[in-house]
N, C-alpha and C positions, 0 to 999 in steps of 0.2 A: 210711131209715125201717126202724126196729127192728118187733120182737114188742109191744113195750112203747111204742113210740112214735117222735115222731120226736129221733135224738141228733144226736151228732158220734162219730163212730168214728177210732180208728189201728189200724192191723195191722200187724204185723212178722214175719217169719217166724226158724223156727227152726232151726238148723244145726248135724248134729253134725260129729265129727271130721274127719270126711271131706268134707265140704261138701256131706251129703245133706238137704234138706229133711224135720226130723222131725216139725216139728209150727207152730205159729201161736200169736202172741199177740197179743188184742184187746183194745182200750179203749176206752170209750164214755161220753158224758155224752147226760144228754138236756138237749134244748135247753130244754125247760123251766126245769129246776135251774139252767142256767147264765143265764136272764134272773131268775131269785130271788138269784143270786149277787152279778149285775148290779143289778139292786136294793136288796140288802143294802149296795151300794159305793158306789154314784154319789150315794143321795139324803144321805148324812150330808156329802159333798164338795159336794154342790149350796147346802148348808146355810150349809157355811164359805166356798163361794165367793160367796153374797148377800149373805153379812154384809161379807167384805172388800171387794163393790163397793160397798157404802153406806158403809164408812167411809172409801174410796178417794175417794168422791165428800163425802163431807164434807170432809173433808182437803182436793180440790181449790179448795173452793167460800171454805173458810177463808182457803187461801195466795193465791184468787186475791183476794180482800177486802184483803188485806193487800197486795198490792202498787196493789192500786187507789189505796187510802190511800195507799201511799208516792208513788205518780204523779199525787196531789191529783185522783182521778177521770177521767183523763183517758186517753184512746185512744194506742195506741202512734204513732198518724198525727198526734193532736192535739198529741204531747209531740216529735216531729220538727219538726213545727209551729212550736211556741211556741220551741225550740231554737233553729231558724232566724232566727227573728223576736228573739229577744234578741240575740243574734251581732249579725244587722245593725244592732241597737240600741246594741249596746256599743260596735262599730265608727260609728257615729254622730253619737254626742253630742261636743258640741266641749268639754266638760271633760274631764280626765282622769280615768282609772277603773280604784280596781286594789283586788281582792279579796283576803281573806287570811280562813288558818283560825286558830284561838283560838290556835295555838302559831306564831304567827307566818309563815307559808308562802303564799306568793303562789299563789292560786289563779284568778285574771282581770287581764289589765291588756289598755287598751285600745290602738292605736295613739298616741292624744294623750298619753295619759300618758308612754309611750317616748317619744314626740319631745319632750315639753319636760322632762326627767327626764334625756335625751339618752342613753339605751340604744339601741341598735341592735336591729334588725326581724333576724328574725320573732321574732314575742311568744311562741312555743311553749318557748321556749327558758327563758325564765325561770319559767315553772310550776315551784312545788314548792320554787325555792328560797325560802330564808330573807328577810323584807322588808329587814331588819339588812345584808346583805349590798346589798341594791341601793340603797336607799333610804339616805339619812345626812343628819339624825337620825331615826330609825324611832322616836321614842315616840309620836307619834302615832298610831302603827301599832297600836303594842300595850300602852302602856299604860291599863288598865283600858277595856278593849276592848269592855265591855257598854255603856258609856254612849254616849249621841247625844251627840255635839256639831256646832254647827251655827258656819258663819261664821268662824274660827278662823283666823288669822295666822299662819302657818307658812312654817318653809326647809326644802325640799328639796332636797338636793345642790345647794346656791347659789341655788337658786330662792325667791323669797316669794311666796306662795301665798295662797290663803285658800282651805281647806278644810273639810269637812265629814264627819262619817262617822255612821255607820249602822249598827246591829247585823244579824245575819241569826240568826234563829232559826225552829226547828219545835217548835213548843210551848214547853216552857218548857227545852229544850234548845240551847245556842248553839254556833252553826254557824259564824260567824266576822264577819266585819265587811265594808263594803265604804264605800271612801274615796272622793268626787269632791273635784278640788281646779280653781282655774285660778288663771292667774297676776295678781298682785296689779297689776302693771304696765297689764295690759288693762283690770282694773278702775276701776283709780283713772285711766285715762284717758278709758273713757265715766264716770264721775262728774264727772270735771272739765268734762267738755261738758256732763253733766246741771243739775251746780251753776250753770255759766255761762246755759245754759238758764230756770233757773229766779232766778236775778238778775235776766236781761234780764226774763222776764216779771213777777216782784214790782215790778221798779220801773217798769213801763210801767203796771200797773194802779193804782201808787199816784198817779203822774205824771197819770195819766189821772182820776182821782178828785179828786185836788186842782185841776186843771187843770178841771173842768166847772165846780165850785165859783167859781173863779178867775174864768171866765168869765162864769158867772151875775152874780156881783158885777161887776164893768166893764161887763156890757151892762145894766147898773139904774145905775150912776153918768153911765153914757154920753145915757141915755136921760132922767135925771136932770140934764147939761149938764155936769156935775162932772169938767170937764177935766182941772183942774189936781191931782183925786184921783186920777182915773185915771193919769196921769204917774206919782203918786208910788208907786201901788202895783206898777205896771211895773218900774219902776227898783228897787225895794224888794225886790221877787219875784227876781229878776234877780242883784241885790247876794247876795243869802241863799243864794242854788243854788250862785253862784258861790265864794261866801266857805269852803263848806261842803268843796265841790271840793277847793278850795286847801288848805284845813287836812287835811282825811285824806292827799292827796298827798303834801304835807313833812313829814306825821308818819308817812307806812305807805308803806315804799319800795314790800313788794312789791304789784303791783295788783290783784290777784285780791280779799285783804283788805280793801283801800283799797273797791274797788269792792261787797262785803261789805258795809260799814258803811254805807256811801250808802244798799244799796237798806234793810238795816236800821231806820236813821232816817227816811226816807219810811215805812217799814210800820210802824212805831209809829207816827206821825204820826195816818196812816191808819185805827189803831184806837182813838184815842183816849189812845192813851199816849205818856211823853215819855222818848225817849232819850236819855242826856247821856254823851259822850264825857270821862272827868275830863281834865283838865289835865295836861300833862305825858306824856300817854301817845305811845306810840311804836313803831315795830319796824323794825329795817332790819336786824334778822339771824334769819331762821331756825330753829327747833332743831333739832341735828342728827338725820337720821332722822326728820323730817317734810317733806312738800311741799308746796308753797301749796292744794292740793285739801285734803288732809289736815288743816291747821293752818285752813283759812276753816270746814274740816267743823266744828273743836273750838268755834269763835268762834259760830257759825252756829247751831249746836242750841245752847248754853249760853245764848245770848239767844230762840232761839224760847221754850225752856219759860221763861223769864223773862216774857216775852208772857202764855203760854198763864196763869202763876199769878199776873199781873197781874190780866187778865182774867177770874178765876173768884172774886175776892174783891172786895168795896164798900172794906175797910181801904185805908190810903195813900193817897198821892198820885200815884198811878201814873207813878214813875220809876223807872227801869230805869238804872243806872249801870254802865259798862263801864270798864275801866282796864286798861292793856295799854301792858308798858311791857320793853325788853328790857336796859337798864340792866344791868350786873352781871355772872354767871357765869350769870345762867339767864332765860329768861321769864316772865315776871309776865302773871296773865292774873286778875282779879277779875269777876266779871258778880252784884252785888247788885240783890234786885228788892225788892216791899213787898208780895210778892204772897199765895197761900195757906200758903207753907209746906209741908215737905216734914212728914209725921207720924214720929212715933218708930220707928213701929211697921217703918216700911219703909226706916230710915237705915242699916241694916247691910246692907240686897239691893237698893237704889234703882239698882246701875250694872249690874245683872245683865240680861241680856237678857230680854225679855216684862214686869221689873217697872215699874211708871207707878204715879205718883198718880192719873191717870184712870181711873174704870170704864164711864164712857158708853157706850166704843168698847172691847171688849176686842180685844186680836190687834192693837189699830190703833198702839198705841203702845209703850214701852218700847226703844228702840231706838235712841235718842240718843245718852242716858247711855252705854250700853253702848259704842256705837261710841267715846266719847268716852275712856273708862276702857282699852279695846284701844289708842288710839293715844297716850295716856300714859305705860302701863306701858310700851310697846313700846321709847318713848325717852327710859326709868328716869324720869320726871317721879314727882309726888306731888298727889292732888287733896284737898281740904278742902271740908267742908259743916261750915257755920254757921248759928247765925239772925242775920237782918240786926236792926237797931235804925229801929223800934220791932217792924216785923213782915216776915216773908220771908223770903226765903234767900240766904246770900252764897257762894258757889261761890268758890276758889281754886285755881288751878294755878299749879305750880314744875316748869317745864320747863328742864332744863340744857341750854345752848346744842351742849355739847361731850359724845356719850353716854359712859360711863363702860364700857371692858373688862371686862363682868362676864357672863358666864352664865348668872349664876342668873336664877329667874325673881322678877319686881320686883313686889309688890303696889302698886298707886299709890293705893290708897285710903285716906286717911285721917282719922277723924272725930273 
């Protein structure tokens, strides 16, 4: 504490030649001046440091919005989460499942897909390369890689398939595609139990339907004394099932078809429509690159929607004619009906998946045709839409017994 108040003092002494003490030099602030000093310094820094915490904290508030968005909202606990739970998902599912980015590059593939692909484990290994390199033929993979396709006939390094694939995108930004496929094999072997399934039960309800009728009538002639009717119509009933038997067997080696056409004719019977097998028809060979599922499949829907546009119009005489005959170099397969007719408007997209003359039921139909038109092209055949005479539609296929060495891809539609 000075004269003048309280400072901050130094002193230092003074020394001359000789190292005698001659004199003293002091220096002083007061402590006042130096908190006005302090003053003067801190508040314009305190200024600039409020302002950088507020933009610090904007900035944080911004970058962390943005990755929320990138993390679809969700907690770092929730996105380990959802991680985990797709992992065990992709390892899961019994179809195959292999990811790729827009430049072709495997980004996911499941266990099943390496096992029926026949890659070898672990799947870490194949990340990143090229699909081209694993997969053969990979246009599946990538060509035009934005579009869905669904249900799709394909070989994978020897395998036939039916796959499906999926775009992935964030926003209107695309991210790559992801493929499930399984093999065609398993398929068409639960359909061929499904088909058989569904034979046994069409012809048990038609069998059953005619058969109460059947009954009703013999217990009124019985009841009526009418013996010698009842006999005849026993024997008669009897003669008709049998005769029917016989003729699809010596004309349709293989049985599935044969068996086809039986429950067929009972379910037109059934709806009031009449089924006529033409003369002449026949099959005792195959086309190559179909199998009796496949080939009852083409027989099977081509006379359902014959039914279905039987039934939707008063016109005709509700027959239904089928002709099926393998004579030749190829398959012959005709299914004319009298029924509504296919419109103009839908004869160039009628075999495309989802398209139907029905609108009653959307989502519910479409899907015949299509199937039909996949296992034609497949084995090079050629399909025809007509109008039948007077009214209806006449469906033909030309299926070659023998498929033809060609690669290309075969349009089988023909009008």
């Amino acid at each position: 504490k000075g004269s003048i108040g309280m400072a901050m003092r130094a002193k230092t002494p003074i020394f001359d030649n000789e190292g005698n003490v001659i004199g003293v030099v002091s220096i002083g602030y007061l402590v006042s001046k130096i908190d006005s000093w302090r003053l003067d310094f801190l508040l314009p820094m305190a200024g600039v440091f409020v302002l950088l915490l507020v933009v610090l904290m904007l900035l944080s508030w911004f970058f962390a919005a943005h990755i929320r968005r990138q993390m679809l909202g969700m907690e770092p606990k929730q996105i380990a989460r959802v991680v985990r739970q797709q992992e065990a998902l992709f390892s899961s599912v019994y179809e195959g499942l292999i990811a790729v980015d827009p430049e072709g590059h495997i980004t996911a593939i499941n266990r099943n897909a390496r096992k029926m692909l026949g890659l070898p484990s672990p799947g870490r290994q194949w990340l990143g390369k090229l699909i081209a390199e694993v997969v053969n033929p990979a246009d599946f993979f990538t060509c035009q890689i934005a579009e869905r396709r669904q249900d799709v006939m394909a070989n994978f390094n020897g395998l036939s398939v039916i796959a499906n694939r999926e775009a992935i995108r964030s926003g209107e930004e695309l991210l790559g595609a992801i493929i499930s496929f399984r093999s065609k094999d398993e398929i068409a072997t639960l359909n061929a139990q499904l088909t058989q399934i569904k034979q046994y039960v069409e012809s048990l309800r038609t069998l059953r339907h005619e058969h109460l009728n059947w009954m009703s009538t013999l217990n009124g002639l019985l009841q009526m004394k009418e013996y010698d009717r009842v006999r005849e119509m026993v024997q008669g009933e009897s003669q008709a099932q049998q005769q029917l038997i016989d003729s699809l067997r010596g004309a349709f080696a293989d049985r599935q078809v044969a068996g086809l056409l039986f429950g067929k004719v009972q379910r037109a019977r059934e709806l009031g429509l009449k089924m006529v097998i033409v003369p002449g028809s026949q099959l005792h060979q195959l086309p190559e690159g179909l199998d009796s599922t496949e080939f009852a499949a083409i027989v099977g829907n081509l006379l359902d929607n014959a039914f279905e546009a039987s039934l939707r119009t008063q016109e005709g005489d509700k027959t239904i004619e089928l002709f099926l005959s393998d004579e030749g170099d190829e398959v012959v397969i005709e299914v004319a009906d009298q029924g509504c007719g296919v419109p103009e408007a839908l004869r160039e997209k009628i075999f495309e998946q989802g398209v139907s003359t029905r609108t009653d039921e959307p989502g519910e139909h479409g899907i015949g045709l299509y199937l039909i038109a996949s296992y034609v092209g497949r084995c090079g055949g050629v399909i025809t839409l007509e109008d039948n005479d007077p009214c209806g539609t006449l469906f033909s296929l030309f299926l070659p017994k023998v498929k033809k060495n060609d690669d290309r891809t075969i349009n089988p539609i023909d009008r």
